[in-house]
C-alpha positions as CSV (number, residue, x, y, z in Angstrom):
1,X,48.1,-43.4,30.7
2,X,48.8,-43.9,26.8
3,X,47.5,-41.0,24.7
4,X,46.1,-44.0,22.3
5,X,44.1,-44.9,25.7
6,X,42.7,-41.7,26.2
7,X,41.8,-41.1,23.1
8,X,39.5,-44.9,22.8
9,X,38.3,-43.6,26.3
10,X,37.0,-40.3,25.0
11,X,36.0,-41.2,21.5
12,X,34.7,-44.7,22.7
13,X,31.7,-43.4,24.8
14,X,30.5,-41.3,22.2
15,X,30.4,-44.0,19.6
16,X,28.4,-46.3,22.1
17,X,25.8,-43.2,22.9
18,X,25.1,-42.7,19.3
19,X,24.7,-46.1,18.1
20,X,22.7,-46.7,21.6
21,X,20.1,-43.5,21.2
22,X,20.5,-43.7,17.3
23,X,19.3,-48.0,17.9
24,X,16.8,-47.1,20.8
25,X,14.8,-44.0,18.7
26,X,14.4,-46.7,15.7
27,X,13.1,-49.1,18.1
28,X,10.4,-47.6,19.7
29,X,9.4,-45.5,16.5
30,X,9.2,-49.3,15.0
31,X,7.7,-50.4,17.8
32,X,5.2,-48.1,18.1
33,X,4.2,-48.3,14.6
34,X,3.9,-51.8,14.8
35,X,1.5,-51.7,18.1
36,X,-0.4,-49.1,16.1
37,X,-1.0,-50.8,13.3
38,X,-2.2,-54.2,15.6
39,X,-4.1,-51.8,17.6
40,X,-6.2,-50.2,14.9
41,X,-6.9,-54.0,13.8
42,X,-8.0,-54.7,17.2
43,X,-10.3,-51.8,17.1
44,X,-11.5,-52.3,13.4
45,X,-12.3,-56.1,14.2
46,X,-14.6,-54.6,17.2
47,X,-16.2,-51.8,15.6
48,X,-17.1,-54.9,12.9
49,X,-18.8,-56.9,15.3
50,X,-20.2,-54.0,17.4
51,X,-21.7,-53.0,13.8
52,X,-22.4,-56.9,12.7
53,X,-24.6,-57.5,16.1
54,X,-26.3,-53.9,16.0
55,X,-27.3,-55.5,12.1
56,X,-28.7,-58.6,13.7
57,X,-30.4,-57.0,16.8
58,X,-32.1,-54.4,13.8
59,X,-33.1,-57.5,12.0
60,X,-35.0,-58.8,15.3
61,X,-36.9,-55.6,16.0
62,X,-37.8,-55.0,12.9
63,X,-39.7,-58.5,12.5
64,X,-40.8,-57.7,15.5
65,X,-38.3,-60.7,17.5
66,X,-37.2,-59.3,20.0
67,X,-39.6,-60.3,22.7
68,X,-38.7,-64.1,21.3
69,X,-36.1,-65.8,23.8
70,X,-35.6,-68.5,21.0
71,X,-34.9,-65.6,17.9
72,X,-32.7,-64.0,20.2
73,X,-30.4,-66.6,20.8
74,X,-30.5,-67.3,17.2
75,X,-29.1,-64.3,16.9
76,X,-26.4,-64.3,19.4
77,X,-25.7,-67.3,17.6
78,X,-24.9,-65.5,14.1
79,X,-23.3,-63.2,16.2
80,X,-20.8,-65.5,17.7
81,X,-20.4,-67.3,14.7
82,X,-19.2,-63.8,13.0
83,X,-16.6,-63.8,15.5
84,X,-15.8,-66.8,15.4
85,X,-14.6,-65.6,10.8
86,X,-12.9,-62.7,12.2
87,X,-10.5,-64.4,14.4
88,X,-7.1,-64.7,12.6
89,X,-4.7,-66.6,15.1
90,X,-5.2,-69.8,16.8
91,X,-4.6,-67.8,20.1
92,X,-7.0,-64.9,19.9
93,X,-10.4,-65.4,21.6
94,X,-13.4,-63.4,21.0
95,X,-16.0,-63.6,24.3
96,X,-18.8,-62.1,26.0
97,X,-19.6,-61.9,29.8
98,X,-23.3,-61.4,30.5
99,X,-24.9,-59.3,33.3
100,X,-23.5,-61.8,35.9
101,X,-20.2,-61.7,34.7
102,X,-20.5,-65.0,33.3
103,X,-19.3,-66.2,30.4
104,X,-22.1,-66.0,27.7
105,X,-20.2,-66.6,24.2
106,X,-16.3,-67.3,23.5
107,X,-15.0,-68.5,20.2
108,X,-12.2,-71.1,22.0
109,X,-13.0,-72.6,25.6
110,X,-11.5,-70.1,28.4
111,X,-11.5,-70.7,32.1
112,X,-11.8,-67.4,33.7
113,X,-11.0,-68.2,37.4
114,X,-13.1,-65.8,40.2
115,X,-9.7,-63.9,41.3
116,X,-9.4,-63.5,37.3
117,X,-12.4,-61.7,37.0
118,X,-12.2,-59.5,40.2
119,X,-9.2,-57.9,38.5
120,X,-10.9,-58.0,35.0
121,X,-14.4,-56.2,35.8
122,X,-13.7,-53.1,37.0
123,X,-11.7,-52.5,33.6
124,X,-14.8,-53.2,32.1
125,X,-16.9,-50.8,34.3
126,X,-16.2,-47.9,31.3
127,X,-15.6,-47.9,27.8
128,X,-11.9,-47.2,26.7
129,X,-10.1,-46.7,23.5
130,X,-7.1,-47.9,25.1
131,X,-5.9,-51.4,24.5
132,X,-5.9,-53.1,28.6
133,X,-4.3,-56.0,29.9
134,X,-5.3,-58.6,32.2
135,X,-5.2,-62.1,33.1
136,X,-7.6,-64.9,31.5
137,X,-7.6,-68.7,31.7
138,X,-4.1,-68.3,33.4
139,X,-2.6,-65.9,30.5
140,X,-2.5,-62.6,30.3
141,X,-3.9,-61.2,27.4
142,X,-4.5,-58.0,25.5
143,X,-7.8,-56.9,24.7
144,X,-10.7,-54.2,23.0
145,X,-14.0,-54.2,24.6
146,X,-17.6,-52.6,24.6
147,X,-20.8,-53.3,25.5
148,X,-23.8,-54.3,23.6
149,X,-27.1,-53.1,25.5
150,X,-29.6,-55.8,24.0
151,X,-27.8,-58.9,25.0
152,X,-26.2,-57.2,28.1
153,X,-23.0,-58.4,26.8
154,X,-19.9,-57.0,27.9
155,X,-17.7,-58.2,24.5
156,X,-14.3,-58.7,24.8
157,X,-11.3,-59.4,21.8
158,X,-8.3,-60.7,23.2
159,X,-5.3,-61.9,21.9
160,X,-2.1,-62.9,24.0
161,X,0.3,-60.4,25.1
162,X,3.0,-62.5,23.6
163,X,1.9,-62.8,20.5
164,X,0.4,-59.5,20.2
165,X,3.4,-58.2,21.0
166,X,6.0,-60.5,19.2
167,X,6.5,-58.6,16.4
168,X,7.6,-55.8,18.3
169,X,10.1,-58.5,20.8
170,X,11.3,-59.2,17.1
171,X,12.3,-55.8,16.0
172,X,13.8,-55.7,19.9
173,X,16.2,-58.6,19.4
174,X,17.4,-57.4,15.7
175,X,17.9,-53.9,17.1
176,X,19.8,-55.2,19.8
177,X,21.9,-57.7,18.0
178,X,22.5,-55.0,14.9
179,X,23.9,-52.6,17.6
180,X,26.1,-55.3,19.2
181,X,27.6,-55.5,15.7
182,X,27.7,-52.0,15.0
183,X,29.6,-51.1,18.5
184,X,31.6,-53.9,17.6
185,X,33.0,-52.3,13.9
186,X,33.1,-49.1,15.7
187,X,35.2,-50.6,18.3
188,X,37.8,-52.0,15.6
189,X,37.6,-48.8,13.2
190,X,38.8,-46.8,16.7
191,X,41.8,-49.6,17.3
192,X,43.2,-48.9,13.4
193,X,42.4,-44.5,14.1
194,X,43.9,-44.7,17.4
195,X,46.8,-46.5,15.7
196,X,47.4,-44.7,12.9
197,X,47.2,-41.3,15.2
198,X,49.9,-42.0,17.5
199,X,52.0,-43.3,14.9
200,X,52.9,-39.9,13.9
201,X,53.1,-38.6,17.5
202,X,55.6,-41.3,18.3
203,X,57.8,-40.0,15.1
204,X,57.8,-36.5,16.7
205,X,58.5,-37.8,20.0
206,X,61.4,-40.1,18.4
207,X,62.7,-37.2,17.1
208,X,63.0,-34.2,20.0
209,X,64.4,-37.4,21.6
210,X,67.1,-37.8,19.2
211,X,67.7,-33.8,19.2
212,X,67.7,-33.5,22.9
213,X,70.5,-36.4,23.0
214,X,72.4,-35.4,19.7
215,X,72.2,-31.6,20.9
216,X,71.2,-30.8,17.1
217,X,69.3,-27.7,17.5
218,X,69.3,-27.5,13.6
219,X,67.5,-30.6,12.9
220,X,63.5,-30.1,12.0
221,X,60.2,-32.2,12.4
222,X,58.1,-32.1,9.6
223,X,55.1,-32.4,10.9
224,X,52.0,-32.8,8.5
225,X,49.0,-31.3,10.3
226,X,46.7,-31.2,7.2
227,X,47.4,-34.5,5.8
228,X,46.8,-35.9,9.7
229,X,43.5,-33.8,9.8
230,X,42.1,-34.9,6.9
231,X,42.8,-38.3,6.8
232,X,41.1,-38.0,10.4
233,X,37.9,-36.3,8.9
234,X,37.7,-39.1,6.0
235,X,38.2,-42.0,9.2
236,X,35.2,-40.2,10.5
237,X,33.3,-40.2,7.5
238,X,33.7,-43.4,6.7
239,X,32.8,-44.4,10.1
240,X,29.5,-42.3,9.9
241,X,28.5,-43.9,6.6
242,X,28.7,-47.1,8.6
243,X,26.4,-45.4,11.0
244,X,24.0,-44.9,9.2
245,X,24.3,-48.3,7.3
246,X,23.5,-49.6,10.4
247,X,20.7,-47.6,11.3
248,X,19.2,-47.9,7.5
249,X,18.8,-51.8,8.7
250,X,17.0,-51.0,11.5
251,X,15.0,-48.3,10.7
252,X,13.9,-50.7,7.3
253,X,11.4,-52.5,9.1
254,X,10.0,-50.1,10.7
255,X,9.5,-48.2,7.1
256,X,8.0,-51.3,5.6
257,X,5.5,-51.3,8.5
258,X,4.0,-48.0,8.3
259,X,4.1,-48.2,4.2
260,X,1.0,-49.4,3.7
261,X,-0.3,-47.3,5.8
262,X,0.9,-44.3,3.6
263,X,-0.2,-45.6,0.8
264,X,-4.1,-46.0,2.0
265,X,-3.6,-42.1,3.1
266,X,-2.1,-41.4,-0.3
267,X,-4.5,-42.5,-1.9
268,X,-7.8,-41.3,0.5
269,X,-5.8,-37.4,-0.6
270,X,-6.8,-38.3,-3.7
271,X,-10.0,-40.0,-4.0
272,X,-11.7,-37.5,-1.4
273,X,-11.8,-34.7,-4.2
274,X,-13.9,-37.1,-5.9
275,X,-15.6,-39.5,-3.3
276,X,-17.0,-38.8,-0.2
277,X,-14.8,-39.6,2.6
278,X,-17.4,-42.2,4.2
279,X,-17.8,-43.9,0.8
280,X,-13.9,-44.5,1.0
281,X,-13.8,-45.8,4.7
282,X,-16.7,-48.0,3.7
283,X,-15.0,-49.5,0.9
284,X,-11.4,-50.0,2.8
285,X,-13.5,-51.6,5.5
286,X,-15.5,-53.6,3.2
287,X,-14.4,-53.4,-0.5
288,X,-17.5,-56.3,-1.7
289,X,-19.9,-54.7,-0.1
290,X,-19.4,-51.4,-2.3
291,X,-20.8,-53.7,-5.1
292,X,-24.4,-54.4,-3.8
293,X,-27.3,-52.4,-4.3
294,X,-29.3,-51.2,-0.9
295,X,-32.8,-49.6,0.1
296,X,-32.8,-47.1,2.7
297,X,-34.4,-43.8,3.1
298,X,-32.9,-40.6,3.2
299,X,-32.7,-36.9,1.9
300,X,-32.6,-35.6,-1.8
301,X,-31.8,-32.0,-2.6
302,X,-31.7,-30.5,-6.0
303,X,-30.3,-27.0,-7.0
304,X,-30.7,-25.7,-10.0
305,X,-29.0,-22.1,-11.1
306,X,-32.0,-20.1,-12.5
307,X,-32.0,-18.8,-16.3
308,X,-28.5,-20.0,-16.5
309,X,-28.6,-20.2,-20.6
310,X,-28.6,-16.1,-20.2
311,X,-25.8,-15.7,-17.9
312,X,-23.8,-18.2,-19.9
313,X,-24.4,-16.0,-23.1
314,X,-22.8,-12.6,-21.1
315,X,-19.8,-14.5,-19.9
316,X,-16.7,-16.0,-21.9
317,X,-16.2,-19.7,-21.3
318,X,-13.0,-18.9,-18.5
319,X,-14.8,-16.7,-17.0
320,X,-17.9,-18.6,-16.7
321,X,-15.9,-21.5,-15.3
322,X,-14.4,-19.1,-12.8
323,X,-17.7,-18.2,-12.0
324,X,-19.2,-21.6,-11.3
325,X,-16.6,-23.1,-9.4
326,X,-16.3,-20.0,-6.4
327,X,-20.0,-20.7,-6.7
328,X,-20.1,-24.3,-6.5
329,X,-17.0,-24.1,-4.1
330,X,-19.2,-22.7,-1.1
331,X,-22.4,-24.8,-2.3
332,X,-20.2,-28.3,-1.8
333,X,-18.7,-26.8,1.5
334,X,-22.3,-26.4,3.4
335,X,-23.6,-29.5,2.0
336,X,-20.1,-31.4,3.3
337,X,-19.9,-29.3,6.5
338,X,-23.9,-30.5,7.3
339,X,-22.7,-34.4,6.3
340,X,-24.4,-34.7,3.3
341,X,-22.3,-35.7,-0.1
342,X,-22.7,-34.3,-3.7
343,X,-23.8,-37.1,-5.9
344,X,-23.0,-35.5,-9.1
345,X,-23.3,-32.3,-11.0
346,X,-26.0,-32.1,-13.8
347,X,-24.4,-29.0,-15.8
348,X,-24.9,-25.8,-13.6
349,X,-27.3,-28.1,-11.4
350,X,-26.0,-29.5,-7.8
351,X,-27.6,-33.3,-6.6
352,X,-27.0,-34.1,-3.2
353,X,-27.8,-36.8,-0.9
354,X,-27.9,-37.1,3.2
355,X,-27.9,-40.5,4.5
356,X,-25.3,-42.0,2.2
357,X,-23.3,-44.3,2.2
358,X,-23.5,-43.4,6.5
359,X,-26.9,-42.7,7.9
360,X,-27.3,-40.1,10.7
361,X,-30.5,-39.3,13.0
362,X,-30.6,-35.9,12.0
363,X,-30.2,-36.1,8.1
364,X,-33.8,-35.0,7.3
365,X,-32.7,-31.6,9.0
366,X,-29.8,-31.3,8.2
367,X,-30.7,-31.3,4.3
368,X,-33.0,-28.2,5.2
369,X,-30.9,-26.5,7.2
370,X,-28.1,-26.7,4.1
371,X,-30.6,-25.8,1.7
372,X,-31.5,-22.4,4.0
373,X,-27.4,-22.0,4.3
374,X,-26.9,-22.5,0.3
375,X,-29.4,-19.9,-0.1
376,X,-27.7,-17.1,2.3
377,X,-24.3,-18.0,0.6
378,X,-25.9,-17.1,-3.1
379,X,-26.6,-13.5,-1.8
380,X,-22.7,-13.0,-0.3
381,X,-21.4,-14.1,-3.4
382,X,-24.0,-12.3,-5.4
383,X,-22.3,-9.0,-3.1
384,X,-18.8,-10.4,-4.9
385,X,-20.5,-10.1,-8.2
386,X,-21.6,-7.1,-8.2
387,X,-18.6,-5.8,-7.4
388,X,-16.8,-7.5,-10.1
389,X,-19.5,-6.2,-12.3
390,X,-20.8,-10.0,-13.2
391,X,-24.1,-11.2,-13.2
392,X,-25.9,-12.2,-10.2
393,X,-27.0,-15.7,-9.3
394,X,-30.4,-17.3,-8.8
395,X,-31.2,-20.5,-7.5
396,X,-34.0,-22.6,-6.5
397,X,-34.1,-25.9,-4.3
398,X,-35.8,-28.7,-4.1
399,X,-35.8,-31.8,-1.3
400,X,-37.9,-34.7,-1.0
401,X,-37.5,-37.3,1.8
402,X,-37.9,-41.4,1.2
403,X,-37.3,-44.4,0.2
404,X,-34.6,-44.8,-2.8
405,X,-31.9,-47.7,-4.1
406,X,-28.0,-46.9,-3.3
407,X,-25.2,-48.5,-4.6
408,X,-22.5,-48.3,-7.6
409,X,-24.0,-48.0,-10.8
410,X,-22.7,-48.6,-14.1
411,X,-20.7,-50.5,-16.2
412,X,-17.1,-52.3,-15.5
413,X,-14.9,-49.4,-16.9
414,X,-17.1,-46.7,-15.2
415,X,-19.3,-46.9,-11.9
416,X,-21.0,-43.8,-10.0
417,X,-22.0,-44.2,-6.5
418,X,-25.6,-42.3,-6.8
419,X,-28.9,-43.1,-5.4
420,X,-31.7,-44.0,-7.9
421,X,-35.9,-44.3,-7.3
422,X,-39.0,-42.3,-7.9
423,X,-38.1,-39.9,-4.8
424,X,-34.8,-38.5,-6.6
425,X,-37.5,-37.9,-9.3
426,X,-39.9,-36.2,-7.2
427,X,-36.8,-34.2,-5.5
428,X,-36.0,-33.2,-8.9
429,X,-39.6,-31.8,-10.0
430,X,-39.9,-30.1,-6.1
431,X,-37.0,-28.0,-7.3
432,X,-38.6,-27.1,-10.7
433,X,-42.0,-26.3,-8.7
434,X,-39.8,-23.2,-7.3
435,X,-40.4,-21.6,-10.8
436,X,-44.2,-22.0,-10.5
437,X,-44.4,-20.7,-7.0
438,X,-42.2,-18.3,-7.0
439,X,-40.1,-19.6,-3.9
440,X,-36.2,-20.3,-3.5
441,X,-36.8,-22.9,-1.7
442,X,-39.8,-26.4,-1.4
443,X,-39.7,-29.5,0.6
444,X,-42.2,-32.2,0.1
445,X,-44.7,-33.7,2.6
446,X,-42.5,-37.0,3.7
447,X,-39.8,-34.5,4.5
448,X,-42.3,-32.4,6.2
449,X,-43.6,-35.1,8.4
450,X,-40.0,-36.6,9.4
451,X,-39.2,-32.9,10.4
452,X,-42.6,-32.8,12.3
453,X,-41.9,-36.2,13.9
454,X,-38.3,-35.2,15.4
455,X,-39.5,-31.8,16.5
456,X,-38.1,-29.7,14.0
457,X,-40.9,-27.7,12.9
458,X,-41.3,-24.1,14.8
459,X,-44.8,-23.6,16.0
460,X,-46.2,-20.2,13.6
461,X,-48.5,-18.1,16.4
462,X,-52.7,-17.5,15.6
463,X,-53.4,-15.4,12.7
464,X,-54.9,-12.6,14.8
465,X,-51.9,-12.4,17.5
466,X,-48.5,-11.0,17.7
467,X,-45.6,-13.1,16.7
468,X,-44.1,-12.6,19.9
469,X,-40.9,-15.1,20.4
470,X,-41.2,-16.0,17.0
471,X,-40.6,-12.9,15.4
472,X,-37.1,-12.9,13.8
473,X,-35.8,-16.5,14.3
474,X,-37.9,-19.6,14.6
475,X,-37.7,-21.5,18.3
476,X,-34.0,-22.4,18.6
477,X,-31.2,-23.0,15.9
478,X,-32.6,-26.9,15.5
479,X,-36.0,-25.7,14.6
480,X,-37.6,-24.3,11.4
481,X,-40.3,-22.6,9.9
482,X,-43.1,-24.0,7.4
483,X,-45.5,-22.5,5.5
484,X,-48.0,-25.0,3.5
485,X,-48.3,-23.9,0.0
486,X,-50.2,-26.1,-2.1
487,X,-51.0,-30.0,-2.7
488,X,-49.7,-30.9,-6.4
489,X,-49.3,-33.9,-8.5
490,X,-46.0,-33.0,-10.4
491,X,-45.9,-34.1,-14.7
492,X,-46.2,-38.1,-15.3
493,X,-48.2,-38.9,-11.5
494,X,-51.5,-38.4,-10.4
495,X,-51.0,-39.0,-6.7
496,X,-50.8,-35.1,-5.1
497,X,-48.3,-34.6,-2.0
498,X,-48.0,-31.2,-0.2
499,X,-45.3,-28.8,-0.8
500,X,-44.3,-26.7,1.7
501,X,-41.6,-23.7,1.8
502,X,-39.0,-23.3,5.1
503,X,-37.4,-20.4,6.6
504,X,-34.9,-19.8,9.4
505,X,-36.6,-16.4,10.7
506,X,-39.7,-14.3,10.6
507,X,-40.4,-10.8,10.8
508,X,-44.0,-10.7,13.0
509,X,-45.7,-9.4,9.7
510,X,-44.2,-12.8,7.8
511,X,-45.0,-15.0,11.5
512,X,-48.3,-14.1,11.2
513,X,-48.8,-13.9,7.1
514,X,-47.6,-17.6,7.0
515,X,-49.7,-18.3,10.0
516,X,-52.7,-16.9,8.2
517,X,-51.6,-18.8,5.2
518,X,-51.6,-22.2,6.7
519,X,-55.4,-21.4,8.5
520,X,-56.5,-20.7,5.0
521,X,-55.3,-23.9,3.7
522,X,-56.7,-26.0,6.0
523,X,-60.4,-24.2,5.6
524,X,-59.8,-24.5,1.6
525,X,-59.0,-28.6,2.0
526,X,-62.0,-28.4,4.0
527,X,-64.0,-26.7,1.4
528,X,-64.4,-24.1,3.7
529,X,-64.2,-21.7,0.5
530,X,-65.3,-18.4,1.7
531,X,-63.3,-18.4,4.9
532,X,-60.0,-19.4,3.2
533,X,-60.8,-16.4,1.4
534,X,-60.9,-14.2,4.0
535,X,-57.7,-16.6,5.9
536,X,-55.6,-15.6,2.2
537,X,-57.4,-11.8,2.5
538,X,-55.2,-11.4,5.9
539,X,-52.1,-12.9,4.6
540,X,-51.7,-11.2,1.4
541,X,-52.3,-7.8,3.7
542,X,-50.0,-9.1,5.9
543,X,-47.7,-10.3,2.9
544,X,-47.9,-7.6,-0.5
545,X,-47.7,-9.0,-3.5
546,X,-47.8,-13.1,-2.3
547,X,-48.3,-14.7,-5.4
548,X,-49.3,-18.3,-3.4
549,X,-51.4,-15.9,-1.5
550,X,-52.8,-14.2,-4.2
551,X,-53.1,-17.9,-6.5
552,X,-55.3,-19.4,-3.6
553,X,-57.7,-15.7,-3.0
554,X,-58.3,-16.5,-6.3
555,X,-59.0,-20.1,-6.3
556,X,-61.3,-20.0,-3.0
557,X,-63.4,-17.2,-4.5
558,X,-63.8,-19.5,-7.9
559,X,-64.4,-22.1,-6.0
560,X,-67.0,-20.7,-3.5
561,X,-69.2,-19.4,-6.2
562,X,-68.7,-22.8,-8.8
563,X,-68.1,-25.6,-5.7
564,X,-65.2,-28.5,-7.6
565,X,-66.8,-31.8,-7.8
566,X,-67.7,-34.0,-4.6
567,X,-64.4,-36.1,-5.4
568,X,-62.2,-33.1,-5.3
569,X,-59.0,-33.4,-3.3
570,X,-57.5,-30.1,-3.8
571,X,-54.9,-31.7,-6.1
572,X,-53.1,-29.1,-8.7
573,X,-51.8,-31.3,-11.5
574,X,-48.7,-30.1,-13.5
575,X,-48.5,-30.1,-17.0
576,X,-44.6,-29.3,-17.1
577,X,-41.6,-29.9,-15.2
């Protein structure tokens, strides 16, 4: 065998395996970018209509509908109809099986034979995040399903497996037909090297011929290793810039594929230091909607940094910057980590919202529990201050619970996503009340009752018994502990709502000071005078120095002696913020 031939058998296979795993890894990386990228429309479009029939099924039972067979289908109908404006091929179906695997709603007619459907519902037994296959109407199709419990619909969106997929078959054929070409040049490129190495080994061997013959032992070869080599390293070069020509091509559409996707993630990076990561999802999902105003209720808190002006005088303006943002750093953290989101700073003041723009079950709690977390992280970075020698920090916090307007607000050039209402208002004068009652922390009566409702209020044991259970933590981490303090009407209203202050944990004296606390109130809204007295008597024994204590010893024993009109209502009304 030719050296020429062993050299194309040697170098030959090593071209083809590049080009091959070099074609084959841009393939299925653009391959599975591409089924990504379908797949997480697949699942957007169903979490949409999940989301879109929850809306009309929420619209029925609050009107009190859905006991009505003919409101019901009305809105099975809207919901269809929905899927019907989400479809975007003429080949994708949207559909719903009922309880008897019959089909209830499909957005194009679909024949789904019985053999069809014994292979189809047992992939519908479970819920899967995976994208399934089967056979419908005689195709098979891809599809996302999930079941809606008020219709007892099993929904299904499907879209062919060919045309799902056909993007992907595309990128398959250029692939192949780029490395057909590719192996092709390579081949050709190996020819002219193979050529242009043995050309020079046929000299030499020309030559030793003609001394062997001639007997000329003094005649030379000149043979010019360096120039050979390098000319065979610039060969390869050149054939590895073709290479990667090649793969370039390929590897393009798979790059133009995923760049919108980089871009959206560029650009959540950014906006999340300024906009609460649901706020973004909501507006990539559904940029219009970001524009309309909505009612719902949730949870206000307001923190305020107390006698601020002073600290501010002591400090230079770095180092009061410096100052504020390690404090705010670990106030914004708790509030984020408990799924609330910081509508805005007011100066050295923090307002923060839970149940915006996403709603949770638990938000009424969770805005407590962050306000008793913000409060233990003020003493561990008032530890840090003292030993950097700055001033300590001092805050009070205020949260009301209810009904308030969300949305954008603002002008063209400039919008703030921010709730507005008179509960922000009240949450704001709860968390100036803190001053007058000398607490760090106040919650108002709605928030009260929606803690009460869900369970989250810790039982406080009799006035007269030992804490027991109680004593040091309240029931279980989801629980908390209230203590009643006093029924205002804050500056510019004259309906009065209770405040009350929360902890986490009571020592058995506290346990059974709030306790006594709480007796007395009720006796002293009962106009039960003299035994609130003696109710505040035992708490401020139990408690030294309670000035809400002391304020309402003071006020029963007035009262007792000069009794407040018969249309009193043990409102205090407050003359400042």
């Amino acid at each position: 065998m030719k050296i020429r031939a062993k050299i194309f058998l040697v170098v030959l296979p090593v071209i083809v395996v590049t080009l091959t795993v070099a074609a084959a890894t841009s393939y299925f990386n653009a391959v599975n970018g591409v089924t990504r990228i379908a797949q997480r429309l697949l699942n957007f479009k169903s979490e949409s209509l999940r989301k879109y029939a929850e809306s009309q099924w929420k619209l029925l039972v609050d009107n009190n509908y859905d006991s009505r067979p003919d409101m019901i289908l009305a809105a099975q109908t809207a919901v269809a109809a929905y899927a019907e404006s989400m479809l975007l091929s003429d080949t994708e179906i949207i559909l719903a099986l009922d309880g008897d695997a019959e089909l209830a709603m499909s957005t194009a007619p679909v024949d789904i034979s019985g053999a069809e459907k014994a292979l189809l519902l047992p992939l519908l037994e479970e819920e899967n995040p995976l994208l399934l296959e089967a056979a419908m109407g005689g195709k098979l199709r891809v599809f996302r399903h999930f079941y809606f419990t008020p219709f007892r619909w099993r929904v299904l969106l499907t879209e062919e497996r060919g045309v799902f997929y056909a993007d992907a078959e595309k990128i398959k054929t250029q692939a192949l037909i780029t490395l057909a070409f590719s192996l092709a040049a390579a081949a050709l490129v190996l020819i002219v090297i193979t050529r242009r190495l043995t050309k020079p080994l046929g000299r030499v061997i020309a030559a030793m011929s003609g001394i062997i013959a001639g007997g000329n032992l003094n005649e030379r070869v000149r043979v010019e290793y360096r120039d050979e080599t390098g000319h065979l390293a610039l060969t390869f070069n050149t054939m590895l810039r073709e290479l990667e020509k090649a793969y370039g091509r390929i590897k393009g559409q798979a790059f133009e594929a995923v760049l919108a996707q980089k871009k959206e993630e560029r650009i959540r990076k950014i906006f999340q230091k300024y906009v609460p990561k649901d706020l973004i999802d909501k507006f990539f999902a559904s940029p219009e909607s970001m524009l309309v105003g909505d009612n719902r209720q949730l949870a206000i808190l307001f923190s305020d940094i107390r006698s601020f002006t002073t600290i501010s005088e002591g400090l230079s303006p770095d180092e009061l910057v410096k100052n504020l943002n390690r404090y705010f750093s670990g106030q914004v953290d708790i509030i984020m980590n408990r799924g609330g989101i910081v509508d805005k700073y007011i100066g050295d003041a923090i307002m923060a919202v839970w149940g915006a723009p996403v709603q949770h079950d638990d938000d009424a709690l969770q805005s407590v529990l962050s306000g008793l977390d913000m409060i233990e992280a003020v003493k561990e970075f008032n530890k840090k201050q003292g030993a950097l020698g700055k001033p300590e920090f001092h805050i009070g916090i205020g949260i009301n619970y209810g009904i308030v307007t969300v949305g954008n607000i603002g002008s063209e050039r400039k919008m703030d996503y921010t709730v507005i209402g008179d509960m922000v208002n009240l949450a704001s004068r709860m968390e100036g009340l803190t001053k007058t009652y000398h607490q760090e922390i106040l919650i108002s009566e709605s928030l009260f009752d929606k803690l009460k409702d869900q369970g989250a209020i810790g039982a406080l044991p009799l006035a007269g018994t030992a804490a027991g259970g109680l004593m040091g933590a309240a029931a279980s981490c989801q629980t908390i502990l209230a203590r009643l303090l006093d029924t205002v009407a804050v500056k510019g209203k004259t309906r009065g709502v209770k405040i009350y202050t929360v902890r986490r944990r009571l020592d058995e004296a506290e346990a059974r000071g709030w306790a006594a606390h709480n007796e007395g109130m009720e006796l002293y809204y009962n106009r039960a005078f003299t035994g609130a007295a003696e109710k505040f008597e035992r708490a401020l024994a139990l408690l030294p120095g309670d000035h809400n204590a002391q304020s309402l010893l003071e006020r029963s024993r007035d009262y007792a002696v000069n009794p407040p009109p018969e249309n009193w209502d043990g409102v205090e009304v407050m003359k400042t913020k």
